[in-house]
Legacy VTK file of the C-alpha trace (Angstrom):
# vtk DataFile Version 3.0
C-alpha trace
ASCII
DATASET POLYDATA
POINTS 437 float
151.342 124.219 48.840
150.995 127.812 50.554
147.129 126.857 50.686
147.816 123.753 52.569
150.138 125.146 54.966
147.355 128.408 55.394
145.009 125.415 56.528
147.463 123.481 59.381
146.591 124.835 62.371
142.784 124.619 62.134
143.843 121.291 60.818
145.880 120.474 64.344
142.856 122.315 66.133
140.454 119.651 64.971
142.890 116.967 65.498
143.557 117.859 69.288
139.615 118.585 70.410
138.552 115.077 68.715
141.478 113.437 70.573
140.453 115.110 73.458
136.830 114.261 73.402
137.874 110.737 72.851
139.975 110.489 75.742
137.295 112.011 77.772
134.671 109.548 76.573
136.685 106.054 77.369
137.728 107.678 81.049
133.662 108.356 81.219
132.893 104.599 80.130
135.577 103.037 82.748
134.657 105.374 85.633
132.261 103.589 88.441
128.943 105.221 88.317
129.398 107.202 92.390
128.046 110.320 92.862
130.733 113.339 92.967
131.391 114.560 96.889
129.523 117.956 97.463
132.150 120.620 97.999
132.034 121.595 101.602
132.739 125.246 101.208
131.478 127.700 98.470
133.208 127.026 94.909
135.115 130.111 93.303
133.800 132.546 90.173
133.910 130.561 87.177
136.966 131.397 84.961
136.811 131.743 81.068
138.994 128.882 79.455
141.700 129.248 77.595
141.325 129.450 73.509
144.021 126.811 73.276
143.831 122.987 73.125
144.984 123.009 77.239
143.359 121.417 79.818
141.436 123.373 82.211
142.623 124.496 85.991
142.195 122.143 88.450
139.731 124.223 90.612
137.724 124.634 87.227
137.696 121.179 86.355
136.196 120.540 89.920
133.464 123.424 89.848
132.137 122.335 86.069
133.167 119.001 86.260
133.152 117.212 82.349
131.989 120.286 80.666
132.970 121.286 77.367
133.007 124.775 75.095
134.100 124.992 71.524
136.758 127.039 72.166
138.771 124.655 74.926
139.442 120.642 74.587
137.973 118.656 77.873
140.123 118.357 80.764
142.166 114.727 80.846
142.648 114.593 84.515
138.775 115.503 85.382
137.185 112.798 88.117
135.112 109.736 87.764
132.120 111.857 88.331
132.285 113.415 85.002
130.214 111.614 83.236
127.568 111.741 86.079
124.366 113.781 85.730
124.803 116.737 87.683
121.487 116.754 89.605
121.358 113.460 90.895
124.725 111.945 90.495
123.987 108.372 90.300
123.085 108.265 86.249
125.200 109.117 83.662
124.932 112.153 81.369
122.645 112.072 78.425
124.762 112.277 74.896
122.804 113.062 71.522
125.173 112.484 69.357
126.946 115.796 68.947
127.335 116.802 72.869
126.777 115.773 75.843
124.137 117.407 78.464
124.561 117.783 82.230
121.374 115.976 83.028
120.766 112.574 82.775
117.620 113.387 81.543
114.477 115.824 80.948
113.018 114.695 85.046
116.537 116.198 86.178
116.924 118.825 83.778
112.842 119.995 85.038
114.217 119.946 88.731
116.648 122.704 88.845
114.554 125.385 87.131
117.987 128.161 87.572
120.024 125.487 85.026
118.207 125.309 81.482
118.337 122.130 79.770
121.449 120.586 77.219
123.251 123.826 78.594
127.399 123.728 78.574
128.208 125.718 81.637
125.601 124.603 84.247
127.428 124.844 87.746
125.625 122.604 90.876
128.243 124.064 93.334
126.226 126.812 94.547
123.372 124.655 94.882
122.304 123.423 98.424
124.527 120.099 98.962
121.916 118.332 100.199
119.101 119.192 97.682
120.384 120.194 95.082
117.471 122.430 94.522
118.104 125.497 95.943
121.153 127.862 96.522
123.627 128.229 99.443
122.723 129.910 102.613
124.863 133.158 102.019
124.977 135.094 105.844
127.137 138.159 104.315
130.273 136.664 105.553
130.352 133.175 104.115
128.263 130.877 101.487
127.452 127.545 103.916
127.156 124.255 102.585
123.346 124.099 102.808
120.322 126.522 101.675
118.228 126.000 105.185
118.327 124.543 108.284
115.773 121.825 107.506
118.163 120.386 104.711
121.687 120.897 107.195
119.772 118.728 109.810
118.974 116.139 107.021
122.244 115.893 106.450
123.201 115.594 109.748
120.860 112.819 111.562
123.036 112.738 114.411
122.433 115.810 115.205
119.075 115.897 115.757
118.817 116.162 119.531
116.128 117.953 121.184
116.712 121.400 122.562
114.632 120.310 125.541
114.509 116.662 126.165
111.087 115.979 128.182
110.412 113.571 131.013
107.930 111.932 128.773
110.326 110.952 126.378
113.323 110.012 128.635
110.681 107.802 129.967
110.151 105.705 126.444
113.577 105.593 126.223
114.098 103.816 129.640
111.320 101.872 128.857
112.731 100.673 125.811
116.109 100.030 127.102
114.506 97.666 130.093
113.775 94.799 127.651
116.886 93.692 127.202
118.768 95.124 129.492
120.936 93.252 132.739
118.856 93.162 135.950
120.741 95.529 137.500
120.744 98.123 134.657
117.067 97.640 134.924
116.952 98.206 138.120
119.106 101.643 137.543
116.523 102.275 134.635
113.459 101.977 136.942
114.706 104.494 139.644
114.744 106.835 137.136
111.465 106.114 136.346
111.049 106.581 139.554
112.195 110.241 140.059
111.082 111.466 136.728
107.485 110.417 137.489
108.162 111.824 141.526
107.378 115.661 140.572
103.865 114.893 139.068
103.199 112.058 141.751
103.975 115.012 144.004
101.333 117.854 142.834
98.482 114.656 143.341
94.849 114.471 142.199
93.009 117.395 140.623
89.837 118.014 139.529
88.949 120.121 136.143
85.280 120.826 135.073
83.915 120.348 131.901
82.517 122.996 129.787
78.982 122.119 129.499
78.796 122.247 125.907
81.668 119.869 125.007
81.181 116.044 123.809
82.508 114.941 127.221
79.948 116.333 129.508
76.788 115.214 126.648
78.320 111.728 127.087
78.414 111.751 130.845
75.337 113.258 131.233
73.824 111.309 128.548
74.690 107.494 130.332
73.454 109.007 133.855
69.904 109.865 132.456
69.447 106.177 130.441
70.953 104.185 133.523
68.416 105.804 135.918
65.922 103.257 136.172
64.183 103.832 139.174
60.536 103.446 138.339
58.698 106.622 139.978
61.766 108.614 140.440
62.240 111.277 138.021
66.069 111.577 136.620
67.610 114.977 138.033
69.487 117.294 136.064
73.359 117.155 135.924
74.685 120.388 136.679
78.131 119.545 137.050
80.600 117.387 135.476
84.475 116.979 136.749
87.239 115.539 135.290
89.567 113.275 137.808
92.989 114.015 137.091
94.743 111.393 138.642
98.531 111.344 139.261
100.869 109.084 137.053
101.988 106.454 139.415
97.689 105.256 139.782
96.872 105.284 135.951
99.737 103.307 135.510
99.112 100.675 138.252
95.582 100.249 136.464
97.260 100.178 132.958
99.352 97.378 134.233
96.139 95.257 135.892
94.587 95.479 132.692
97.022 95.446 130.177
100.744 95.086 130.306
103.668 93.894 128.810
105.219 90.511 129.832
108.681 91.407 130.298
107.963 94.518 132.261
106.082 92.519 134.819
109.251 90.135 134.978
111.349 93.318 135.345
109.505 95.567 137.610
108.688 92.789 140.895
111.914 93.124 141.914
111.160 96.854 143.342
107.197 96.543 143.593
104.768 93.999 145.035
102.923 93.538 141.026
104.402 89.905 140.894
101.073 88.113 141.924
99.545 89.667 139.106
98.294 88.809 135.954
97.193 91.011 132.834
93.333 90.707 132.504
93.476 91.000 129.153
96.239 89.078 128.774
93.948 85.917 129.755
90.698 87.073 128.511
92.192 88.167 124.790
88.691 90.808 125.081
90.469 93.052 122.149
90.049 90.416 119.922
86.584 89.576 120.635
86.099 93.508 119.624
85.567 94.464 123.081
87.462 96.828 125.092
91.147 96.154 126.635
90.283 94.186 129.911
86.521 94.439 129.310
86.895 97.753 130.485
83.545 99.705 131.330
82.187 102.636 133.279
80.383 102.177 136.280
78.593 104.656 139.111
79.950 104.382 142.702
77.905 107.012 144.981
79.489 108.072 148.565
79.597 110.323 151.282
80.417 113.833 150.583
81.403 115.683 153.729
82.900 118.909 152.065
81.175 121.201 149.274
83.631 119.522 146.746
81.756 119.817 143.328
79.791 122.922 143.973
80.063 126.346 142.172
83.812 127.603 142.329
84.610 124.796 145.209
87.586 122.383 143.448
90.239 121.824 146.765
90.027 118.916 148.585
89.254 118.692 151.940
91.676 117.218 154.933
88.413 115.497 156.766
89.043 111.504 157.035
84.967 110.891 156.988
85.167 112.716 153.935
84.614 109.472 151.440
84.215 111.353 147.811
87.782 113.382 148.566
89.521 110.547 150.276
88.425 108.316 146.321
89.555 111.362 144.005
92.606 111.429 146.009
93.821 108.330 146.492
91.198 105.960 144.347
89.621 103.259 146.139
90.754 101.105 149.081
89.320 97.881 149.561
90.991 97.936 153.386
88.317 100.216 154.066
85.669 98.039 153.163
82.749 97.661 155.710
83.116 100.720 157.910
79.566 101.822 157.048
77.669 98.868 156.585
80.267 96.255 157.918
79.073 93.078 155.276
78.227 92.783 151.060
76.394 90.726 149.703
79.154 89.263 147.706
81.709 90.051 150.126
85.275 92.371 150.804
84.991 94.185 147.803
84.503 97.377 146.180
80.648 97.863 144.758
79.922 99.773 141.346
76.795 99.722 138.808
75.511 100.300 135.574
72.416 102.105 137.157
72.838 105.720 138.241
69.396 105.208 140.724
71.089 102.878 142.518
74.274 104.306 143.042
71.999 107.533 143.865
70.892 105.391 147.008
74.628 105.710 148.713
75.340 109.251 147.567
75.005 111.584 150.926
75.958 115.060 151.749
76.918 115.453 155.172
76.917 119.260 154.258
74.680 122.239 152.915
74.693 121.747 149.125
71.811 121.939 146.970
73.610 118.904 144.219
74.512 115.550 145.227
77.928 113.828 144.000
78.351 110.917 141.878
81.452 109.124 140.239
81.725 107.614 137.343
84.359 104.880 137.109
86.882 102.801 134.445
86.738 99.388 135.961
88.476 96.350 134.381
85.530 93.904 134.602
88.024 91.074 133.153
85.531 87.938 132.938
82.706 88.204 135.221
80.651 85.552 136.918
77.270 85.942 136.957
75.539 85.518 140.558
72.004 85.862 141.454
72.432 85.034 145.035
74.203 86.510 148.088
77.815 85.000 148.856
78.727 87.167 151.766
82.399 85.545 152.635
83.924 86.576 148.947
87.358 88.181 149.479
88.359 87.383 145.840
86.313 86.560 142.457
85.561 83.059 142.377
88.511 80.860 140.318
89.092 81.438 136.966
86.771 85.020 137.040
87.932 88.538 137.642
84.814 90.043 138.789
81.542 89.203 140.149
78.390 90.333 137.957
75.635 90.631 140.688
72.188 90.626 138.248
69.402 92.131 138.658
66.738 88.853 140.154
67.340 86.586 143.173
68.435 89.127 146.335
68.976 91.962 143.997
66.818 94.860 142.227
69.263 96.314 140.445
72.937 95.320 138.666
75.798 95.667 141.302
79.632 94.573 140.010
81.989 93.876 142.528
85.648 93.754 142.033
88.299 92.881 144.423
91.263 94.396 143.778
92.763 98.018 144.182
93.724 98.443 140.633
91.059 97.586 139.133
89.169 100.440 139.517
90.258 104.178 139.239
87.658 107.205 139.585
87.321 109.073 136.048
84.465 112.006 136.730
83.335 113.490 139.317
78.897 114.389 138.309
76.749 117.248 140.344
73.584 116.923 140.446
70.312 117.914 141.785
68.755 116.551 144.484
66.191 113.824 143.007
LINES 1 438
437 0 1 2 3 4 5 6 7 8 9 10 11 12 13 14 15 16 17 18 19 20 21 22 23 24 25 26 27 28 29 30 31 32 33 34 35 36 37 38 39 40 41 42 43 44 45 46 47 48 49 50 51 52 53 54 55 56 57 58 59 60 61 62 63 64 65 66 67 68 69 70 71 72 73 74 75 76 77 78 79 80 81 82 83 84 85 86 87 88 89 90 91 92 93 94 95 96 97 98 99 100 101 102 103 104 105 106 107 108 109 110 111 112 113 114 115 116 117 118 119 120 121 122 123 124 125 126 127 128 129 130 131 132 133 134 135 136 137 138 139 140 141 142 143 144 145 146 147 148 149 150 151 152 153 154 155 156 157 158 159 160 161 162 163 164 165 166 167 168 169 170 171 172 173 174 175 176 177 178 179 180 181 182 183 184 185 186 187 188 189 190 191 192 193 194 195 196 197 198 199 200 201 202 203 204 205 206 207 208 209 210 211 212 213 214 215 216 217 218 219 220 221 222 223 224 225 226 227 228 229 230 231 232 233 234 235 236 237 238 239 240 241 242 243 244 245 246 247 248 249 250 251 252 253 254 255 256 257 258 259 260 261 262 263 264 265 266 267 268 269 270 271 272 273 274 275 276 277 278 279 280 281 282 283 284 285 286 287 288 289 290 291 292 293 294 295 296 297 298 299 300 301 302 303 304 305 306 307 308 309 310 311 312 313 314 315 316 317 318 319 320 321 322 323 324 325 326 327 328 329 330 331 332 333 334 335 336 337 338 339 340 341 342 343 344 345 346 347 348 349 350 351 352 353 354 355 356 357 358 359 360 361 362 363 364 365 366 367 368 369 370 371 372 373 374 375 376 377 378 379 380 381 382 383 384 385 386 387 388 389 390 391 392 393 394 395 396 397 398 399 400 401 402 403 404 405 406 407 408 409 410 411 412 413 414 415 416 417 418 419 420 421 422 423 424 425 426 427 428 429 430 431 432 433 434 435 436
């Protein structure tokens, strides 16, 4: 009798951690499977549990949530989140029988490599909330919720806003917000456009030379020696090659000929004169067909050159209004112009390229002391062209259902010319010194 009464309390030991354990396990099985809330400041220094059958403070039930030790029962009231692996919260912990793990499994377990798998008193509090890899930022003062700034701006989304918000991009976003938007929010939206674009419209054209090793200049110089095809004139050597930076407002303009959206067109009329116009590739589909957007190509336009623009350390425009070559880099072309030097074309009011260097060679003057002539090379949206072998001097457009005229070599002509008939169409891209042939 003494012997059984020696034996009672271990006896009511056992009793209370298997009731406990039991308890623990159904509250497990009827909890919904939701990742636990990460604590948002830093948990306190575990405390040791108590070698009675009590449950377990509240603040340690929340910082070693369902864990167990042989010398204390589990907690009763812990959360729903108990029975959740605490790496990635969304599976349950793995039980072999005799305990059960923190993980869910041997993947989670391998991820956290400070928490060694199946152990009792694993703690993911001081772990980075949003990781759960690393530990808490600790500044000296206080442990943060995250271990970088990388993972607190993961967390965060909305607070991802750029320290310096560029024109470029509160352009996108305007242009974005036009589609749908009410005419006259559109209208609001385009003056913006407007103004953000008015500070590089102001600075204008500029002129950069190419370094005369790079890809660029080979390529330039390259199409200028196969397109001379002057038979008896020697090709001269390219000295020189510029590129034409030209300001915002004219790239765009010849984006737009060539290739624009719809609903911008619709949009945009109501502040600029674009409504009589069409995209070229919008009709001609030339992407498809593998070709460039708009049949785009480069052709050579030679001019008068009153100024030593183009020569060795000479990049500034000049004021002079006979200056031809300035007046293009600065402004592009300007079909109202037409016929001040030889008053008529053979295919009328337009403004005359070609695919033959020679030939453009033939226009190219200096009206100045320069040992290099001047040359530019052009992006022209040739659209669909109609082929003509013969002169049709009273042109002021490209005959119906054509964007261009494709002037071939036979009939009145030696050489290629292509003739296009509208201001956007064309847009000067380099500026090419050369020697005198």
């Amino acid at each position: 009798m003494s012997s059984m009464a020696s034996h009672l309390p271990t006896a009511l030991t056992a009793l209370s951690f298997l009731s406990s354990v039991a308890s623990g396990l159904q509250k497990a099985q009827a909890a919904p499977a939701q990742p636990a809330p990460p604590p948002s400041v830093a948990p306190p220094a575990p405390q040791s549990s108590s070698s009675t059958g009590t449950s377990s403070s509240t603040s340690q039930a929340s910082q070693n949530p369902g864990t167990t030790t042989s010398s204390t029962g589990s907690t009763g009231s812990s959360s729903s989140s108990s029975s959740l692996c605490i790496q990635c919260h969304a599976k349950p912990r793995y039980n072999d029988g005799t305990k059960t793990h923190p993980y869910c499994g041997k993947s989670c377990a391998s991820k956290n490599s400070s928490v060694k798998t199946g152990s009792g008193n694993a703690n993911s509090g001081n772990n980075c909330t949003f990781c759960h890899n690393r530990p808490k930022y600790n500044d000296g003062t206080r442990t943060h919720d995250y271990c970088s700034k990388a993972c607190a701006r993961n967390a965060n989304p909305q607070r991802k806003q750029s320290s310096a918000s560029t024109a470029t991009g509160q352009i996108s976003m305007k242009r974005v917000a036009l589609r749908d938007a009410p005419i006259h929010h559109t209208i609001r939206a385009i003056t913006v456009l407007w103004h953000t674009r008015h500070d590089a419209e102001s600075k204008g054209a500029m002129i950069l030379e190419v370094p005369a090793g790079h890809s660029t200049f080979k390529s330039v110089a390259e199409q200028f020696k196969a397109s001379w095809r002057h038979v008896g004139s020697t090709c001269p050597t390219v000295r020189r090659i510029y590129k034409i930076m030209m300001p915002p407002g004219k790239l765009a303009s010849y984006e737009a000929y060539k290739y624009v959206t719809p609903w911008f067109y619709a949009r945009i009329w109501v502040l600029r004169d674009w409504d009589n116009r069409t995209a070229v590739e919008g009709k001609g589909q030339f992407v498809a067909q593998g070709r460039s957007a708009g049949n785009e190509n480069r052709r050579w336009h030679g001019t008068r050159r009153v100024c030593n623009l183009g020569d060795k350390g000479h990049t500034q425009f000049c004021s002079q209004s006979s200056c031809s070559l300035c007046s293009i880099i600065r402004n592009s072309f300007d079909i109202t112009l037409w016929g001040k030097k030889t008053g008529w074309g053979r295919f009328g009011k337009g403004i005359y390229t070609s695919s033959t260097s020679s030939k453009s060679n033939d226009y190219s003057h200096n009206d100045c002391k320069s040992n290099l002539k001047a040359i530019l090379l052009n992006k022209v949206v040739v659209g669909k062209g109609c082929k003509m072998l013969q002169d049709s001097t009273s042109l002021t457009s490209a005959p119906t259902g054509f964007d261009s005229v494709l002037a071939e070599k036979g009939g009145s002509l030696n050489y290629d010319e292509l003739v296009v008939y509208n201001n956007d169409a064309i847009r000067p891209s380099f500026l090419v010194m050369y020697d005198e042939p």
